[in-house]
Structure formats: structure tokens, C-alpha cells
DRENVEX-785333 format. One record per atom (N, C-alpha, C): x, y, z; residue number from 1. Coordinates in Angstrom, 2 decimals. Example, Ala and Ser with C-alpha at 12.3 -4.5 7.8 and 13.67 -1.06 7.14 Angstrom:
2
      east     north        up   num
     13.19     -5.69      7.80     1
     12.30     -4.50      7.80     1
     13.20     -3.30      7.80     1
     12.85     -2.25      7.08     2
     13.67     -1.06      7.14     2
     12.90      0.03      7.87     2
***
This chain:
246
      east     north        up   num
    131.91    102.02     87.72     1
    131.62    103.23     86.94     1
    130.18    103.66     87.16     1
    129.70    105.00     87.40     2
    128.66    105.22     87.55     2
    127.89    105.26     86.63     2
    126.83    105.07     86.23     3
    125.71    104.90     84.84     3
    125.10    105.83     85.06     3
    124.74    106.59     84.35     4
    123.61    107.69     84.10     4
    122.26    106.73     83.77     4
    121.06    106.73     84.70     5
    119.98    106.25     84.41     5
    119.16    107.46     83.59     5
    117.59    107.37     83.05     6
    117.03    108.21     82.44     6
    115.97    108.68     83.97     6
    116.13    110.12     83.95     7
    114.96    110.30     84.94     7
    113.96    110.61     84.78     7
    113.06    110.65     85.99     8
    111.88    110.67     85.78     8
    111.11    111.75     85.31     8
    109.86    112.48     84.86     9
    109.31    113.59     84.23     9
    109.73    114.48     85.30     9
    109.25    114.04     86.52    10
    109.64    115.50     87.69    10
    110.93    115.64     87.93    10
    111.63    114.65     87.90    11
    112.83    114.58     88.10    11
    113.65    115.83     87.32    11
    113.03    115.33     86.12    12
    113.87    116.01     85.22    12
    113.72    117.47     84.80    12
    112.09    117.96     85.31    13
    111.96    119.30     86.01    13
    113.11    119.88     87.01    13
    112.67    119.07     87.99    14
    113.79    119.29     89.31    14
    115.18    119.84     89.00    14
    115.36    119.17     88.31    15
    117.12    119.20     87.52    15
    117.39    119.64     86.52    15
    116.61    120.59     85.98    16
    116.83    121.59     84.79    16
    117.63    122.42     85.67    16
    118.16    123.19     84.54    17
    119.34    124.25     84.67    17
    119.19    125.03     83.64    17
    119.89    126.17     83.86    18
    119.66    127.46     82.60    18
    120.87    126.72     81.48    18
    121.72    126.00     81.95    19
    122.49    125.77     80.60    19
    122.84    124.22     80.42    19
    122.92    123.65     79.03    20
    123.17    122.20     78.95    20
    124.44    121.73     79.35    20
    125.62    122.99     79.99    21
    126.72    122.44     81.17    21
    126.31    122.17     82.63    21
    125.18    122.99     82.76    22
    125.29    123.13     84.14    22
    123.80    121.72     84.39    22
    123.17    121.06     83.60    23
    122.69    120.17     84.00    23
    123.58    118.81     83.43    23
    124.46    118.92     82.75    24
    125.46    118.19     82.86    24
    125.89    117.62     84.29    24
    126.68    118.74     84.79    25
    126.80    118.80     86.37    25
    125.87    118.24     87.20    25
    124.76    118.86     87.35    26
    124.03    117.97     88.02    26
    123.94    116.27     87.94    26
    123.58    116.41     86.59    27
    123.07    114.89     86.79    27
    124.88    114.17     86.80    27
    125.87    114.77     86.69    28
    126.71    113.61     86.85    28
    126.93    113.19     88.33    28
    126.76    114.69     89.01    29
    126.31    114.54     90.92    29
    126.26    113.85     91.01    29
    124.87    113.72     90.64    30
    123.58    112.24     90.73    30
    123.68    111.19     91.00    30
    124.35    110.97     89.71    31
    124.58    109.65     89.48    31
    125.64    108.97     90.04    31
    126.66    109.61     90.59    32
    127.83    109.44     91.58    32
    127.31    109.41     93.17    32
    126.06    110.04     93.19    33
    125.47    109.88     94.43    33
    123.81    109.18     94.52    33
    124.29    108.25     93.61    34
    122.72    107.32     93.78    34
    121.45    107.47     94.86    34
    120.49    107.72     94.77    35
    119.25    107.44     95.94    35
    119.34    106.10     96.60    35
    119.06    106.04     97.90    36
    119.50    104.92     98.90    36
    117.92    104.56     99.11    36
    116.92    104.72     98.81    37
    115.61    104.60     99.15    37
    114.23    105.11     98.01    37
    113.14    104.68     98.18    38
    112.03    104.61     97.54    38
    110.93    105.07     97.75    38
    109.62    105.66     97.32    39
    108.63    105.90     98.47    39
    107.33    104.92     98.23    39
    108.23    103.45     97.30    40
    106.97    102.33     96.83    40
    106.43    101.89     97.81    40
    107.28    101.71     98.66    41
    106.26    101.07     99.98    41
    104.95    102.13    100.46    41
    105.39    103.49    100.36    42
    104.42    104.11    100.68    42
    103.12    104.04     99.97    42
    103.30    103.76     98.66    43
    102.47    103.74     97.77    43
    101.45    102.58     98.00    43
    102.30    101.52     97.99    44
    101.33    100.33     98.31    44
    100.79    100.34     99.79    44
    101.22    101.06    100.55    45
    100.58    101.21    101.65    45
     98.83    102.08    101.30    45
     99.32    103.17    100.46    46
     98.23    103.85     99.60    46
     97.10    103.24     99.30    46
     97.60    102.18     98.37    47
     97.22    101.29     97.42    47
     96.14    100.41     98.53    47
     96.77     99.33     99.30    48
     96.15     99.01    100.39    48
     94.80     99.39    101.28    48
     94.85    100.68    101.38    49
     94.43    101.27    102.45    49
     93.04    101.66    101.14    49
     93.31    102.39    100.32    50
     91.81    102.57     99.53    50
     91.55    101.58     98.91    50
     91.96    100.50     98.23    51
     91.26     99.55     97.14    51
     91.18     98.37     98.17    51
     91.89     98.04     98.87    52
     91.24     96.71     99.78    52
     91.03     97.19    100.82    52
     90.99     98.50    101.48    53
     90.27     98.64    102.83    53
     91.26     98.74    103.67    53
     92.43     98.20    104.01    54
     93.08     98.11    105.40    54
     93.02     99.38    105.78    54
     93.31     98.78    107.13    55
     93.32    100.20    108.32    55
     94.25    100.70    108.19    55
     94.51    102.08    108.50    56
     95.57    102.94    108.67    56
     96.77    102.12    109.74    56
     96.68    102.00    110.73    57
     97.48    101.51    111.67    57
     98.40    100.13    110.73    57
     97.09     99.23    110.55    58
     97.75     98.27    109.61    58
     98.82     97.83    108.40    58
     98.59     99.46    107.70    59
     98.94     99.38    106.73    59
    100.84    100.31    107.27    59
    100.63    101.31    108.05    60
    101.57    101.20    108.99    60
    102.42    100.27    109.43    60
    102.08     99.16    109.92    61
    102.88     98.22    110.08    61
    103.52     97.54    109.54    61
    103.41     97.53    108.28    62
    103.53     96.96    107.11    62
    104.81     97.37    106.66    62
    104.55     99.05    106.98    63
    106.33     99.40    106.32    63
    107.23     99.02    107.67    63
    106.42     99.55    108.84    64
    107.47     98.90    110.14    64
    107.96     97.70    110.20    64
    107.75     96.93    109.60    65
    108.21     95.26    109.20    65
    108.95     95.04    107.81    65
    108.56     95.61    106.97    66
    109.62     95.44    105.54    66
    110.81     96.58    105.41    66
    110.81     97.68    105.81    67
    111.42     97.93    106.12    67
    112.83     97.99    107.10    67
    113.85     97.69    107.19    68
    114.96     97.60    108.42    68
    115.58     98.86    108.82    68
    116.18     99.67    107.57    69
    116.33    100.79    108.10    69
    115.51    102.16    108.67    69
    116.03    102.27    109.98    70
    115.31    103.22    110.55    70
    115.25    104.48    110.41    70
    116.16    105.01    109.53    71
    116.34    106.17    109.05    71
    115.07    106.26    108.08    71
    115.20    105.52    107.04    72
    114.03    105.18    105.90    72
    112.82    105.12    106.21    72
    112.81    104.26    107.13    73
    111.17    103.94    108.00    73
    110.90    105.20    108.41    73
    111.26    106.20    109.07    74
    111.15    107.06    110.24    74
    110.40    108.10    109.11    74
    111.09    108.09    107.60    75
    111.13    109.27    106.52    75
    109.68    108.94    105.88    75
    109.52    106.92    105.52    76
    108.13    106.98    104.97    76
    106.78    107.41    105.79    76
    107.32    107.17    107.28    77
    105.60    107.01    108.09    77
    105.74    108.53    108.37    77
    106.43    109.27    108.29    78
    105.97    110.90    108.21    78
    105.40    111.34    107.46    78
    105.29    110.75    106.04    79
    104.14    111.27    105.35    79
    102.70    110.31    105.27    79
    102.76    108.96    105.30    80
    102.18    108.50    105.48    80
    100.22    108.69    106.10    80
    100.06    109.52    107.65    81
     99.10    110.05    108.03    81
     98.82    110.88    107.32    81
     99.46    112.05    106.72    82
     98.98    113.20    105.93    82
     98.15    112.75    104.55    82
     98.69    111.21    104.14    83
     98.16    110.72    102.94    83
     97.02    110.38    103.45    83
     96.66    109.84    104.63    84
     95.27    108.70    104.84    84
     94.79    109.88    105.28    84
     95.00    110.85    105.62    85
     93.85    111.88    106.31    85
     93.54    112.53    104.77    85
     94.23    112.77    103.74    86
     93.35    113.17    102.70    86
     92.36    112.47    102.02    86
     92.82    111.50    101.90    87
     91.73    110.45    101.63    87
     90.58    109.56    101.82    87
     90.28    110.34    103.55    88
     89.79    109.72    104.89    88
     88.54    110.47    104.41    88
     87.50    109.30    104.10    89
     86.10    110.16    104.04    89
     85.64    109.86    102.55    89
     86.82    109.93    101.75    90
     86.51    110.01    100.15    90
     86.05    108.61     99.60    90
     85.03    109.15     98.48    91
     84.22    107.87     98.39    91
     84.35    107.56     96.89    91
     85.28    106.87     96.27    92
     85.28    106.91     94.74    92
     84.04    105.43     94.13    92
     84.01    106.41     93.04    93
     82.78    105.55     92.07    93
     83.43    103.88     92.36    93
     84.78    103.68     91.86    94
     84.93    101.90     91.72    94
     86.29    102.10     92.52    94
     87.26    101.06     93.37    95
     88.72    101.19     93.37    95
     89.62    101.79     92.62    95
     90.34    102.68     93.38    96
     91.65    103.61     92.84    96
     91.91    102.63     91.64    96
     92.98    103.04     90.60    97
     93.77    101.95     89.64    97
     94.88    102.39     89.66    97
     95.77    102.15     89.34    98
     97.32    102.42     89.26    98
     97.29    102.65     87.50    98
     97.85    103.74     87.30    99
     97.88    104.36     85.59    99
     99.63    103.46     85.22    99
     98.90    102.94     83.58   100
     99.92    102.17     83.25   100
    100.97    103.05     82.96   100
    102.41    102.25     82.66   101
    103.43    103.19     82.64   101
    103.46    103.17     81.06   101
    104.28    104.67     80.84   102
    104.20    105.11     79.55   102
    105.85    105.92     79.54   102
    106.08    106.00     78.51   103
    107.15    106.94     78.17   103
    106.28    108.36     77.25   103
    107.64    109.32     77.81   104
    107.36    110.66     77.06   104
    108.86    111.21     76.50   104
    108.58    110.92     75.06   105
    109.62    111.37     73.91   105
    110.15    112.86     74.35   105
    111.51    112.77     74.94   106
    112.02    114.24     74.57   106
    113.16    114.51     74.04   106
    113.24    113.75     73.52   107
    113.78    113.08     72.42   107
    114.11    112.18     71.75   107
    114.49    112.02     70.37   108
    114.28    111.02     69.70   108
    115.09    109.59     70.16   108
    116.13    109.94     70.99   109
    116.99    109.20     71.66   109
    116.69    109.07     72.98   109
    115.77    110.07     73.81   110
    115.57    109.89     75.19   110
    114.21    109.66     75.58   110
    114.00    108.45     76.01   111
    112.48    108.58     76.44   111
    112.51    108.60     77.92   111
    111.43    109.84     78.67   112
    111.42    109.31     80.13   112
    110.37    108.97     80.55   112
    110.19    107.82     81.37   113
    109.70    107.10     81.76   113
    108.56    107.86     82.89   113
    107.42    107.27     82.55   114
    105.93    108.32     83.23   114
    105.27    107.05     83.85   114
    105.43    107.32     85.32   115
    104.45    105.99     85.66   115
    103.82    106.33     87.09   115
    102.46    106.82     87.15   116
    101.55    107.67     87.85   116
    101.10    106.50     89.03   116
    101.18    106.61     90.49   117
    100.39    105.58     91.32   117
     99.27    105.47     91.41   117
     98.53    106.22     90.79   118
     96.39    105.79     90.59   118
     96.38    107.32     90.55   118
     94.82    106.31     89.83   119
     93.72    107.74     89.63   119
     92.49    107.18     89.65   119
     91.58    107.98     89.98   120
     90.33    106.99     90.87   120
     88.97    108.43     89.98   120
     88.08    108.13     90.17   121
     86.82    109.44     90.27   121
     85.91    109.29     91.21   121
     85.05    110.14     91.25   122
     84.57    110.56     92.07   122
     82.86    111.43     91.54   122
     81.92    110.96     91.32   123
     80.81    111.29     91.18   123
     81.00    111.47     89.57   123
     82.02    110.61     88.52   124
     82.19    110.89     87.23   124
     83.23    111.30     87.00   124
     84.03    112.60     87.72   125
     84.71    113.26     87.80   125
     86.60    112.60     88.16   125
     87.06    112.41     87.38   126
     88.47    111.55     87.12   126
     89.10    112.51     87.53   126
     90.10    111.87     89.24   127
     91.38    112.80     89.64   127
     92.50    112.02     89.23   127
     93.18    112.94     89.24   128
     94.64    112.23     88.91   128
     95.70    113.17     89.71   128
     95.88    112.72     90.89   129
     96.98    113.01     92.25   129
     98.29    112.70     91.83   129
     99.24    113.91     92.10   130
    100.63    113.19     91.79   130
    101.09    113.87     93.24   130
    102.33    112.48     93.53   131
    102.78    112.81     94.72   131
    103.89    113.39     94.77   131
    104.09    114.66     95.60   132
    105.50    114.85     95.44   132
    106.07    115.39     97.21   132
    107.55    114.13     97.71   133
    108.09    114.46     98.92   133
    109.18    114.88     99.25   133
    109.55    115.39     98.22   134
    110.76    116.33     98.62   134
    110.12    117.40    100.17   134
    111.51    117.35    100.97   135
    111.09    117.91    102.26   135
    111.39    119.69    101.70   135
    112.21    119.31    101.00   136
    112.33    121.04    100.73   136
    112.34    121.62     99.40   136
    112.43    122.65     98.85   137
    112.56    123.11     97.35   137
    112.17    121.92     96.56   137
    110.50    122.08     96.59   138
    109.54    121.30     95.59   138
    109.76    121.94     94.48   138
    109.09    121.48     93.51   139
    109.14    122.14     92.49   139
    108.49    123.90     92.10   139
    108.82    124.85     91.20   140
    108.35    126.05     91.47   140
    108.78    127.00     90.40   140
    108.17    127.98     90.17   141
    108.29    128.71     89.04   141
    107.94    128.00     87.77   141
    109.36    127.83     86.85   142
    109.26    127.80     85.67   142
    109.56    126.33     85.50   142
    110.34    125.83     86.45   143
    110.05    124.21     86.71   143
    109.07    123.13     86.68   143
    108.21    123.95     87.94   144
    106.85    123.45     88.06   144
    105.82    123.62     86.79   144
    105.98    124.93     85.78   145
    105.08    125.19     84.42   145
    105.67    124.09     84.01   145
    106.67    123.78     83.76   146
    107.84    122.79     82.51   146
    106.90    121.38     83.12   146
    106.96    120.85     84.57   147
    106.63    119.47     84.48   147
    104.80    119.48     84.11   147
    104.04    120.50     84.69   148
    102.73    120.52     84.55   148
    102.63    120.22     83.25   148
    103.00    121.16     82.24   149
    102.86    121.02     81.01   149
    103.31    119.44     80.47   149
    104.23    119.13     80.56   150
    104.50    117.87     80.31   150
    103.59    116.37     80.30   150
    103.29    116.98     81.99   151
    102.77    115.28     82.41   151
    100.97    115.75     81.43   151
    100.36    116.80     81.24   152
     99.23    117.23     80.29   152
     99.52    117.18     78.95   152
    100.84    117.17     78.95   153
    100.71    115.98     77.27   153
    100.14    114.54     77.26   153
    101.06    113.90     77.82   154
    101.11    112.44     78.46   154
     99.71    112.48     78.81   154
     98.89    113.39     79.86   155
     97.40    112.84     79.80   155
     96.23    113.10     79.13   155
     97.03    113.73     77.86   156
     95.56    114.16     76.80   156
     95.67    112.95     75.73   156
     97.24    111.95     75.72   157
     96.95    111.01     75.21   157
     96.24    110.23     75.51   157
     95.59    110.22     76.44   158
     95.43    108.65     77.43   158
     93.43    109.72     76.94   158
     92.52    108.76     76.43   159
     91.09    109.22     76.51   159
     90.76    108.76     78.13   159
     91.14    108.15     78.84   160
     90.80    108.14     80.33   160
     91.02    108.86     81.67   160
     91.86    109.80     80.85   161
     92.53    110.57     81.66   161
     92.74    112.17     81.00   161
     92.12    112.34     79.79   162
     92.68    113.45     79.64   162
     91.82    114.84     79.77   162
     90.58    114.49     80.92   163
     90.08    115.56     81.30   163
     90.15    115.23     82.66   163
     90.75    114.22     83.21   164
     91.00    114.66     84.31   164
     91.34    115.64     85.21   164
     91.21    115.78     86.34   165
     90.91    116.75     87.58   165
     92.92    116.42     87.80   165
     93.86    117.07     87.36   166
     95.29    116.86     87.75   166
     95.60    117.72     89.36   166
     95.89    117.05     90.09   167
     96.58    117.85     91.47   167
     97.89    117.30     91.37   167
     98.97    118.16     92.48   168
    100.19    118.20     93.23   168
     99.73    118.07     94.58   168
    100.27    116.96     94.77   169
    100.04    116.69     96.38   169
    101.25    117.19     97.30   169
    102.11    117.92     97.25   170
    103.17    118.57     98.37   170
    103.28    118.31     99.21   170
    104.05    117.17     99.82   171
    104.26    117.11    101.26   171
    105.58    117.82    101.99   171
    106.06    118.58    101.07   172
    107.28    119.34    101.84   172
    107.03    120.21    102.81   172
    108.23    120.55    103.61   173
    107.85    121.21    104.62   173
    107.95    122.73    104.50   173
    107.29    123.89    104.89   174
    107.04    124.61    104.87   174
    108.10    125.93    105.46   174
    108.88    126.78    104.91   175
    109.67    127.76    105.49   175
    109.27    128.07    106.53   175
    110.53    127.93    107.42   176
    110.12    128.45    109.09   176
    109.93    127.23    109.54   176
    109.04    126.54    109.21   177
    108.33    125.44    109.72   177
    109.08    123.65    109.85   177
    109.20    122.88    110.71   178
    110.13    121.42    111.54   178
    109.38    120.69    110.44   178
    107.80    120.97    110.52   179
    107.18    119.23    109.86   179
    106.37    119.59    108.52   179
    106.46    118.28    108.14   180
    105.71    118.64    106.50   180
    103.91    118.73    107.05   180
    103.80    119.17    105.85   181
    102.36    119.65    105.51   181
    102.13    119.26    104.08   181
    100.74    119.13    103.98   182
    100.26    119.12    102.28   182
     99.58    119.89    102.32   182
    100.31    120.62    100.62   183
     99.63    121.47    100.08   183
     98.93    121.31     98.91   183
     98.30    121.14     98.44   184
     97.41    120.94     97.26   184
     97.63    122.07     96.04   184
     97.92    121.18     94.98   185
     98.49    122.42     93.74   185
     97.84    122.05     92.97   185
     96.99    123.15     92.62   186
     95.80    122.70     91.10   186
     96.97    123.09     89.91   186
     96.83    121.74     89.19   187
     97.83    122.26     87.92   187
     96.94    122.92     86.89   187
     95.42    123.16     86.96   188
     95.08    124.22     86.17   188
     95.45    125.78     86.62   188
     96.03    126.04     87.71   189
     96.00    127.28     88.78   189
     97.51    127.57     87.94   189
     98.61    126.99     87.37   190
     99.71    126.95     87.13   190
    100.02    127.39     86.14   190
    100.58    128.80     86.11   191
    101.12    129.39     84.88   191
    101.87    128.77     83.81   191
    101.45    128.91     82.46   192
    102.43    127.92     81.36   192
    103.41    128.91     80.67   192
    104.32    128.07     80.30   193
    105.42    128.68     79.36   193
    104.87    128.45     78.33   193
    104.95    129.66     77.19   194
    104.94    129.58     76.23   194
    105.59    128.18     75.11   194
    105.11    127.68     73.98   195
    105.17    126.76     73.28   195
    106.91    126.74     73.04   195
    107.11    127.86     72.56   196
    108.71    127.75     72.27   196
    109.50    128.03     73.66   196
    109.25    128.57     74.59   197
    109.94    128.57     75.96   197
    109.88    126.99     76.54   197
    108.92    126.07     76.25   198
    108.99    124.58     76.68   198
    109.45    124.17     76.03   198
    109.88    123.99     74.83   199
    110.52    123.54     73.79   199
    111.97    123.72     74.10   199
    112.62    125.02     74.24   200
    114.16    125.27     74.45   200
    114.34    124.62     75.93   200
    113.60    124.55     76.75   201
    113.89    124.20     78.14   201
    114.01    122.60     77.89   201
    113.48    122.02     77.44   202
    113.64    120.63     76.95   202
    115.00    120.02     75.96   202
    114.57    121.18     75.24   203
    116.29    120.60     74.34   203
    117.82    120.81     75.44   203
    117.15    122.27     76.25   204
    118.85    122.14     77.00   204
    118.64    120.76     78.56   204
    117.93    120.44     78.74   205
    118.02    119.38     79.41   205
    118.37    118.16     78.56   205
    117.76    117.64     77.17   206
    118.04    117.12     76.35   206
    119.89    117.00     76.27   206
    120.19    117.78     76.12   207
    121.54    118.20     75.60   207
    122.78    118.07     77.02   207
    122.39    118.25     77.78   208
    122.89    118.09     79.30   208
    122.62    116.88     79.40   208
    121.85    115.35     79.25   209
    121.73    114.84     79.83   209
    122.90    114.05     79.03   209
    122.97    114.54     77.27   210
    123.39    113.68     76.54   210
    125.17    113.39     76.91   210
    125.55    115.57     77.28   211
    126.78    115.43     77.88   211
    127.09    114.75     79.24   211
    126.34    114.37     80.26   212
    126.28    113.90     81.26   212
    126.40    112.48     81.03   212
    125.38    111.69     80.01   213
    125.73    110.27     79.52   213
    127.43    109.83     79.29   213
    127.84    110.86     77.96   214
    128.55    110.32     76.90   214
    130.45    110.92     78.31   214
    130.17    111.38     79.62   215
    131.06    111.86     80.69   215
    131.00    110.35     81.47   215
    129.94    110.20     81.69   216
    130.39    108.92     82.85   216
    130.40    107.73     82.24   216
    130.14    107.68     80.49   217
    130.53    106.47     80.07   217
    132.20    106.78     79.62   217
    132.80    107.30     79.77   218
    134.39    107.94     79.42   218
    135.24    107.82     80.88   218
    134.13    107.90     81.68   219
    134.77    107.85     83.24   219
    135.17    106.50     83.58   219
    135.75    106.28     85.06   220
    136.46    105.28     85.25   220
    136.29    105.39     86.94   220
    135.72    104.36     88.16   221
    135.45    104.87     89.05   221
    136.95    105.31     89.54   221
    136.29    106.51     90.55   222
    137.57    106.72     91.18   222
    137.36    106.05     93.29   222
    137.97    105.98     94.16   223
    137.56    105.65     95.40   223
    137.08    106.75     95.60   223
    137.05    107.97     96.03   224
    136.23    108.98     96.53   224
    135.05    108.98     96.23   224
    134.64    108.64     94.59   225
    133.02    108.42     94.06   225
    132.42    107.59     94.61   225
    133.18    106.27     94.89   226
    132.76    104.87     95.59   226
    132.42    104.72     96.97   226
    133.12    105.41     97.76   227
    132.96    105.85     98.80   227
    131.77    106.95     98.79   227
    131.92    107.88     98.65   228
    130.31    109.03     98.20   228
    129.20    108.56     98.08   228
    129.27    107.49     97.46   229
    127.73    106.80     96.79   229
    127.19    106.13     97.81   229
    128.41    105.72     98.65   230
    127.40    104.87     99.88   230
    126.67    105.54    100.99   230
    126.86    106.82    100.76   231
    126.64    107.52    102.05   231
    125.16    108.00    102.03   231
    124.19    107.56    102.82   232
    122.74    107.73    102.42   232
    122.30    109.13    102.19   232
    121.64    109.78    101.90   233
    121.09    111.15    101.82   233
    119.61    111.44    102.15   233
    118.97    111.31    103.14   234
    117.49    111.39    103.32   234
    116.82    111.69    102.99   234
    117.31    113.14    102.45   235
    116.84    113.73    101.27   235
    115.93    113.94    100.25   235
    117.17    112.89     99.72   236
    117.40    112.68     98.13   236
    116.18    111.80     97.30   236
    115.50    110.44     97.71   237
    114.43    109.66     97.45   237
    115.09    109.38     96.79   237
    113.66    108.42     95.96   238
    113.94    107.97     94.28   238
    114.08    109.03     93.50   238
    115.16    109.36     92.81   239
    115.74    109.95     91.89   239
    115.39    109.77     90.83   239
    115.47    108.31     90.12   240
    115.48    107.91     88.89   240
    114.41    106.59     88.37   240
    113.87    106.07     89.77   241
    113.04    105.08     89.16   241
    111.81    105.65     88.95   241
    110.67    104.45     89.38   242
    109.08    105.40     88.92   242
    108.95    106.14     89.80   242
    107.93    107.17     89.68   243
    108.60    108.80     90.62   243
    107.61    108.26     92.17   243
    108.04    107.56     92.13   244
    107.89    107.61     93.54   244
    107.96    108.62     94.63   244
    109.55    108.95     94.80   245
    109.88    110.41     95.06   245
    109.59    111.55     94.16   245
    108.63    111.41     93.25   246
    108.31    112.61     92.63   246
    108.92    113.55     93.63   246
***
């Protein structure tokens, strides 16, 4: 039987819908079509490469060896250079840190799970980079206001973070365009929804996720689902764990 996991803050941007049927739908997709892959290795490759130094090449190798599938491998080291060339040069006050994980209430029954790969400063000045690799239809519009706003709740709690410098790191690829690129998204640059427009957008995801739960715990696998789920999607990333695949 498929389980509805809780997703992640972007995730759950991503997968809004105008109505609490139609993100129903989605997430029961989802969850019938599990993510086959992660982008943690990339991270700790991240991780690696600014707080203990390794070389780019090195840290490269690293996924070329823990990794087996070549499909997967082929998907992390494409973004991989675009990460070390942003970071190539930058000189932070002490080692990156990895921001502890936290939940964000959106409801009293749903918490989703917020767990950021570092945030480092820089002459005083606290960034806080979020990664996101979807190759195509990143986040945008009223989506992208919904998660900005969100994850700036979550960091006005935190006194270490809540004047931080917030970016979108974009590595999707660009219309027209074969290979990804990063684009840099100031989430102060990012139009907000009004207080009660974030509010209703939350309850009907709220409400979709609850009909999406209380569907696949009533369900029963069928072979076509079982079969479906195995079939990788390159796509797709982490879906549901720490946003790795933001």
C-alpha cells in the first residue's frame, strides 16, 4: 500500500493546486510514484568542498564511487560544477554550518519538515542559500510567494538567521535551452501574497493532503501501482525527504 509521507516546505509549494481535490490528486500520484533518488550526496559533496577544503575533482569522485547508478550519477555531477563555481573565491567569516532541522505547523495535525543544507556569512553578513534542481518548472508566481513567505517565517524564528541574506539557487534549465544554468533569486525581489491569500492557499493544501492521506490509507495495492513505482523518473528527486531536491 502506498503511504502518503509529509512533504517538504518546497515541495509542498510545488504541489499546490487551486483546489483541495486536485492536490489530492497529485499527491496520491506521488506517492504511487515514489522518488528513486536524492541530491544528499550532492550536498555533502558541498559540505566537503567548503568546510574541509577538498578539491572539486575530489569531491567528484566521491559521488562517482558511492553512487552505482548511472543514470543518478550522470543527474548529480551536472549540477555539481555550477555549485563549486559559485562558491569558488568566497571567503566566509568561520565554516559553512548545516541549519538544524525544524518543523513548520500548517497545521495542527501537519507538521512539515524544514531542514536547510548551511548557511555561512560573510563580512557579518548571514546567507542562507536554498537549493533548488528541478530541471524544469521551478517554482514561480504565486507558488514561489507561498514558499518564500513560508521558509521567512521559519527564519525570523531562528535569532541566527532571521536577518539573513535568503537566496534561490536555480539550477533548472532554461526555455529553449539542453543544459542547466543558475539563476540566483533574491527572495527579497519576490512578490508576497497577501496575509489572508497565504492563509487560504495553505488550508487548501492542508485539506488535500488530509484527503490524499485518509485515500491511500483506504487503498489496497493494486499490480499496476507496484509496477509504476519502480520505474525511475529523473526528474522527479527527493520528493519527500529533507529538500534536498528542493
Amino acid at each position: 500500500m502506498a503511504k502518503l509521507k509529509v512533504p517538504s516546505l518546497q515541495h509542498m509549494a510545488r504541489n499546490w493546486r487551486q483546489t483541495p481535490d486536485a492536490v489530492r490528486r497529485r499527491l496520491v500520484a506521488l506517492a504511487k510514484r515514489p522518488p528513486r533518488f536524492s541530491y544528499e550526496l550532492v550536498f555533502a559533496a558541498v559540505r566537503d568542498m567548503l568546510v574541509l577544503g577538498v578539491p572539486y575533482e575530489q569531491a567528484a569522485d566521491s559521488i562517482r564511487r558511492i553512487e552505482k547508478r548511472p543514470w543518478v550519477r550522470d543527474i548529480l555531477l551536472e549540477v555539481l560544477p555550477l555549485i563549486a563555481n559559485y562558491f569558488a573565491g568566497m571567503q566566509p567569516d568561520s565554516p559553512p554550518r548545516r541549519v538544524a532541522p525544524r518543523y513548520y505547523p500548517l497545521a495542527r495535525d501537519i507538521l512539515i519538515p524544514f531542514e536547510a543544507p548551511l548557511e555561512y556569512s560573510i563580512g557579518g553578513q548571514v546567507y542562507f542559500p536554498w537549493f533548488s534542481f528541478w530541471r524544469s518548472n521551478p517554482l514561480a508566481d504565486a507558488s514561489l510567494s507561498l514558499f518564500v513567505m513560508v521558509v521567512e517565517e521559519v527564519l525570523l524564528q531562528d535569532p541566527d538567521l532571521d536577518r539573513a541574506n535568503f537566496q534561490i539557487l536555480d539550477f533548472s534549465i532554461p526555455k529553449g535551452e539542453d543544459e542547466r544554468r543558475l539563476r540566483i533569486i533574491r527572495a527579497s525581489e519576490i512578490p508576497r501574497l497577501d496575509e489572508r491569500e497565504k492563509r487560504a492557499m495553505l488550508e487548501v493544501f492542508a485539506d488535500g493532503y488530509r484527503l490524499a492521506r485518509d485515500e491511500l490509507a483506504r487503498s489496497t495495492p493494486a499490480k499496476e501501482d507496484r509496477d509504476e513505482a519502480r520505474r525511475p523518473d529523473p526528474n522527479q528527486g527527493d520528493m519527500f525527504g529533507p529538500d534536498a531536491d528542493q
